[in-house]
N, C-alpha and C positions, 0 to 999 in steps of 0.2 A: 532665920526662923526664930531665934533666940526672942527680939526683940518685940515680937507678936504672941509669943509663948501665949500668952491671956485668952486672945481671939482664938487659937487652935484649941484649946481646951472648951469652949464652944463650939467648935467644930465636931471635935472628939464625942462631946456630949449628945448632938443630933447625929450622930450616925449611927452610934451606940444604942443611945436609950429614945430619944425624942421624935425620931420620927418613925415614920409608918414603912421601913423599909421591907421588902419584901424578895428572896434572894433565891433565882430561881437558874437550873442549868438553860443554857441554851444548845449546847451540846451534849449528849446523851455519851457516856462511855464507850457504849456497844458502838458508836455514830466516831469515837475517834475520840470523844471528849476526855480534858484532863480537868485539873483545878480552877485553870484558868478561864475555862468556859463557862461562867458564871455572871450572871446580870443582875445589877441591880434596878428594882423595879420600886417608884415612890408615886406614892397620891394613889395607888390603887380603892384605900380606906376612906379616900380625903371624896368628901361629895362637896357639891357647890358653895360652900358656907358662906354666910353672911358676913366678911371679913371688913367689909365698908358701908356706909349707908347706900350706897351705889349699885350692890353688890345684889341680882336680880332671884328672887325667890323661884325652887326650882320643884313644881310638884312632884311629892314621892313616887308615885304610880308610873313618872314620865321617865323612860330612860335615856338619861343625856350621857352619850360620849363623847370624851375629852379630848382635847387634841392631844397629840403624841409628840415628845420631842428626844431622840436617841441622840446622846450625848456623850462623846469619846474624849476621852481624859487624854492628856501628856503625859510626858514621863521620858521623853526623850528617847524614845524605843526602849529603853533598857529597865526604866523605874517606874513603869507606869500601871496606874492603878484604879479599880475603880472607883474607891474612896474619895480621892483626890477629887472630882468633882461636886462633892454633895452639897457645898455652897449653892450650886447653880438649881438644882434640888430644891433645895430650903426655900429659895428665892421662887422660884417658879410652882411648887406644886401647890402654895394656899391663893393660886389665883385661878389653881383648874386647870391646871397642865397635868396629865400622869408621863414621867420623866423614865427613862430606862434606860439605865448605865450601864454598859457592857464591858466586860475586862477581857484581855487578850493578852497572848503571849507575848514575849521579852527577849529580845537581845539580850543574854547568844545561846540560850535556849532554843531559839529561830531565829530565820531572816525576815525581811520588812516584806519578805513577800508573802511568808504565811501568815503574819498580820493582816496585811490585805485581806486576805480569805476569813481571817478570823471576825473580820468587821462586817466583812460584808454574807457570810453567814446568820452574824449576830441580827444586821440590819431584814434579812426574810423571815428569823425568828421573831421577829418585835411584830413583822407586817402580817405575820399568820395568827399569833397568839393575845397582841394586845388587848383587841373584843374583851377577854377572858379575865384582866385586868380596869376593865372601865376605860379604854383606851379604842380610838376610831382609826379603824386600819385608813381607812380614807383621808386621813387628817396627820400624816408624820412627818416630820420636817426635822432631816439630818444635824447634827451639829460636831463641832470637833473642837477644841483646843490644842495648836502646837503639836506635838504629833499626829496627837487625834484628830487634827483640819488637814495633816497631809495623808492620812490614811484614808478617811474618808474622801479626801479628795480623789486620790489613786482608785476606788471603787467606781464612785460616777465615773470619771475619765474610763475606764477600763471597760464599765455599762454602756458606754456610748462609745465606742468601738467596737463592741458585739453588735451594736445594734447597728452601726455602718457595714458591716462584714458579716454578716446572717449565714454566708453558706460556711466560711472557715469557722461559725463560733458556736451554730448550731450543736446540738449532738446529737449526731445523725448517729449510722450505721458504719460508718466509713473509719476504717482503721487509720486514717493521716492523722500524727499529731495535733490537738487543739494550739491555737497562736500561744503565743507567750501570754498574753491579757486575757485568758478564759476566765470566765468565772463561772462555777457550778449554779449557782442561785437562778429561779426562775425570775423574779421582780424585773420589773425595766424603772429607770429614769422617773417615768413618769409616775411610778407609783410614788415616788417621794413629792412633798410639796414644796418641798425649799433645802437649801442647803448652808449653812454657817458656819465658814472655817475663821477661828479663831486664831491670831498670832502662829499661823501659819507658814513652816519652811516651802517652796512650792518647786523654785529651781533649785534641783540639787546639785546639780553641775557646777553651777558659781556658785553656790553656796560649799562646798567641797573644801575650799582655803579657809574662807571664815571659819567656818566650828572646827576644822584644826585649830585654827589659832585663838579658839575658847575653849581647847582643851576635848575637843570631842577627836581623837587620830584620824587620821585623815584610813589607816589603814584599817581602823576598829571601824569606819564608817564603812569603806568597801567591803570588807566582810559581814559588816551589817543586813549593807543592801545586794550580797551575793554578786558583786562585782558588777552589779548591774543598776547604775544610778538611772541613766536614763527611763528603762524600763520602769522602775518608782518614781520615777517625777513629776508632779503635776503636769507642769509647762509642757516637758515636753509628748508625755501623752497627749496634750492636747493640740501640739503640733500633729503628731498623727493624725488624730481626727479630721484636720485640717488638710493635712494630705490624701488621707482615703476620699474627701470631699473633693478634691483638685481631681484625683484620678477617676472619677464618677463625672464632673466638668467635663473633663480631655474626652471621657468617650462618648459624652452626647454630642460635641465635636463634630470628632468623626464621623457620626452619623448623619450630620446636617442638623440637629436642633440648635436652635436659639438658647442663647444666655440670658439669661434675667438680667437689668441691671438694679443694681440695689447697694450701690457704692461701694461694693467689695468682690472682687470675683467667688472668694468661698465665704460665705454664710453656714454655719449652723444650721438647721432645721429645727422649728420648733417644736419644742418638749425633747431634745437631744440630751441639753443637760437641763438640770431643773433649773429653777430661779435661783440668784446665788446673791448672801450680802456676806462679801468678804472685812472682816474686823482688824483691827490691826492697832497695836500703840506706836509713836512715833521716836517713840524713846527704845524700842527693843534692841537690844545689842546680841543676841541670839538669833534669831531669824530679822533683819534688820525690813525697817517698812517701806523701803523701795523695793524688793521682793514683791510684795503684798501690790504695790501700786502696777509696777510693768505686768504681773498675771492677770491684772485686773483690765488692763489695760490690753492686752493682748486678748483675754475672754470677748470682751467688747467691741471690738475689733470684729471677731471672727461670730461678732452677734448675738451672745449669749446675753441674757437680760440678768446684769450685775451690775450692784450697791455696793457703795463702800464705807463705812465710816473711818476713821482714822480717828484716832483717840491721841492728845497731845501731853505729849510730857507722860504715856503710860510706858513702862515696860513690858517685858515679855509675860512677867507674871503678875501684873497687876489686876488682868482682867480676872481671874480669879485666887488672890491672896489678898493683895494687900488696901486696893480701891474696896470689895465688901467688904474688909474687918473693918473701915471707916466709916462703913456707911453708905458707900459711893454703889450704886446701883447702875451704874449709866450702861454697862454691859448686860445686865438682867434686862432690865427697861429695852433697849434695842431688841433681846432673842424676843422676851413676851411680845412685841409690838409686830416683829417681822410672822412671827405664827401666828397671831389673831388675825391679820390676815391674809395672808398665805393659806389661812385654812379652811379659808371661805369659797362654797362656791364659785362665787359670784368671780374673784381672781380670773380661774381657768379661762372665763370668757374677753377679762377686760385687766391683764397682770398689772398691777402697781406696785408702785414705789415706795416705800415709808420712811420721810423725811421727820424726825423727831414724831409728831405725834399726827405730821398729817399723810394724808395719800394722795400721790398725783397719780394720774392714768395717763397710762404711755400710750395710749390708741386713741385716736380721737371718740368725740362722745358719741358712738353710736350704735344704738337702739338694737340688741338683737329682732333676726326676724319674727320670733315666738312675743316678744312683747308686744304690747298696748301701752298705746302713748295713755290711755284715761286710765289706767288700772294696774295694783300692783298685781304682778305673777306669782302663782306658789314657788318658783325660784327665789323672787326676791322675799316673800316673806321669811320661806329657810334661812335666808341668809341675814336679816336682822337676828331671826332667834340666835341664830351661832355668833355674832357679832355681840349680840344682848347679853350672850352669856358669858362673856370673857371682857369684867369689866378694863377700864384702865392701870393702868401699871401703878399703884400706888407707894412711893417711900417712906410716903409715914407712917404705914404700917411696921405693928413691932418688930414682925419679923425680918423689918429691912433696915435694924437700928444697930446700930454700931459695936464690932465684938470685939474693939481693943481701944484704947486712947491713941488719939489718933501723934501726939508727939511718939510713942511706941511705933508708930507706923512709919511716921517719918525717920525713926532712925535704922528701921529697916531698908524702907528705900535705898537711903544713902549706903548701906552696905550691901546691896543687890548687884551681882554681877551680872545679871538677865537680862 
């Protein structure tokens, strides 16, 4: 940290004074709320400005909402905070994103399970109240960094188990304990448009020796996660999912129906989980990026429409410390590009891919049945305007110029045990 001192006092300065932060409960006292129940909410102030000549002029009378991006900070379960993110803030709100940073509870104040709750309470208060912030409940796309990409991931995974198990997850009438994976929030899956876990732990299982031997106890971890890794684990909630899917197989079976063939006996069903682009540096030595490649690799598998980038020679905390204090955008650049569009219409119908700056379509090209081959549809007009409105990711903007010398950064690195 020493060696960046310069760029942090930048940091300190936008969170403090410079920007437009706005710091609002998401939990109510009366509702259970403590200190920690607090979010941070940016760009609510910020309207479309003309920040490049590119940049599309927006009439005042016209009400444009922004797209949303919930953004969950690291911290290792224990130090995490919502401050720590505000770079990705800074980065993202003068392009038209309103950003909402939620803070949650801490190890060993809690375990990782009421984290979970805590995020994903956060994540139904963002989807009820953003409107009210310049923010479009229709337009939110999850994000997480390092702990916050396996909390968040532990929500979806747990959303889409309720939604495979409808009679045990309901809340009905019926006194039987809810499953282990309840979650109280109404939202499903689909209300989110994408999801981005960042330098992400995913299996905790094999991960279990490693961060012993970086210094996280292997016993301070078990008690972390209330003796129960698996039940917090990405991966292997998403075996479950996998399972309750095999067990829904076997009884069509039984019955006489036919199997689909589609290269896999269980498939996902779509909108189970949202669209996923999993981030990762290849240089992490904390959550190491073969992690990041087998979940990925395993989500895919079992069908789930996920992107990867893998970022070379990054560490675990480069995508937000020490790559912005140099200037290096290439993580900002990826989340704006995945939300512009992700938050389009026009996706839901025909989902892509966004390879640097372009889009492939994973469905072949064809024509919904409401279009006209001679004419465009008020669908697709909507969706130039929302595409119109969120120019391209630009770094030569000021606000994406360098907040330490970058020999300062490099001797950071080199003293990065991450």
């Amino acid at each position: 940290i020493i060696p960046v001192l310069p760029g942090f006092v930048v940091f300190a300065y936008y969170y403090f004074v410079q920007s437009d932060r706005v710091v609002v409960p998401y939990k109510e006292k009366e509702e259970g709320g403590t200190s920690r129940h607090y979010m941070d909410v940016y760009g609510s102030s910020v309207r479309y400005e003309r920040i490049s000549s590119s940049f599309p002029v927006v009439e005042e009378e016209e009400e444009v909402l922004k797209p949303v991006v919930i953004f969950l900070t690291g911290g290792a379960w224990i130090i995490g905070y919502k401050m720590w993110g505000a770079l990705m803030a800074r980065a993202l709100v003068p392009f038209g994103v309103l950003v909402c940073m939620p803070d949650y509870r801490n190890f060993p104040g809690v375990t990782v399970g009421e984290m979970v709750l805590d995020v994903d309470y956060a994540t139904q208060w963002v989807l009820n109240n953003c409107r009210e912030f310049g923010g479009d409940p229709k337009r939110v796309v999850l994000v997480g960094q390092s702990a916050g990409a396996h909390l968040g991931s532990c929500v979806v995974m747990r959303k889409a188990l309720m939604e495979l198990n409808p009679k045990t997850s309901s809340s009905s009438k019926t006194t039987a304990p809810k499953p282990s994976y309840h979650l109280s929030t109404t939202y499903k899956n689909t209300d989110l448009r994408g999801f981005i876990p960042i330098s992400g732990p995913y299996n905790l299982v094999s991960l279990r020796g490693h961060l012993h031997n970086h210094g996280l106890d292997q016993n301070v971890l078990l008690a972390m996660f209330g003796n129960e890794l698996e039940l917090h684990s990405p991966y292997h909630l998403f075996q479950r999912c996998l399972e309750s899917l095999d067990s829904v197989d076997t009884k069509k079976e039984e019955r006489g129906e036919e199997e689909e063939e589609d290269g896999r006996r269980v498939q996902v069903p779509d909108g189970l989980l949202p669209p996923m682009c999993i981030i990762h540096g290849t240089d992490d030595k904390t959550a190491p990026c073969q992690g990041a490649i087998e979940f990925a690799s395993t989500l895919r598998e079992g069908g789930v429409n996920v992107t990867t980038r893998y970022y070379p020679g990054w560490s675990h905390t480069d995508p937000i410390i020490e790559a912005p204090m140099e200037g290096d955008h290439t993580l900002h650049r990826d989340v704006y590009n995945f939300v512009k569009f992700w938050t389009t219409r026009q996706y839901h119908s025909h989902p892509t891919i966004v390879t640097d700056s372009v889009v492939f379509d994973n469905h072949d090209n064809k024509k919904d049945d409401d279009d006209d081959d001679d004419s465009i549809s008020i669908r697709q007009i909507e969706d130039m305007k929302e595409m119109a409105l969120m120019v391209p990711f630009d770094e030569r903007e000021k606000i994406c110029g360098r907040l330490c010398p970058p020999f300062l950064v490099s001797i950071g690195r080199f003293f990065n045990p991450f």
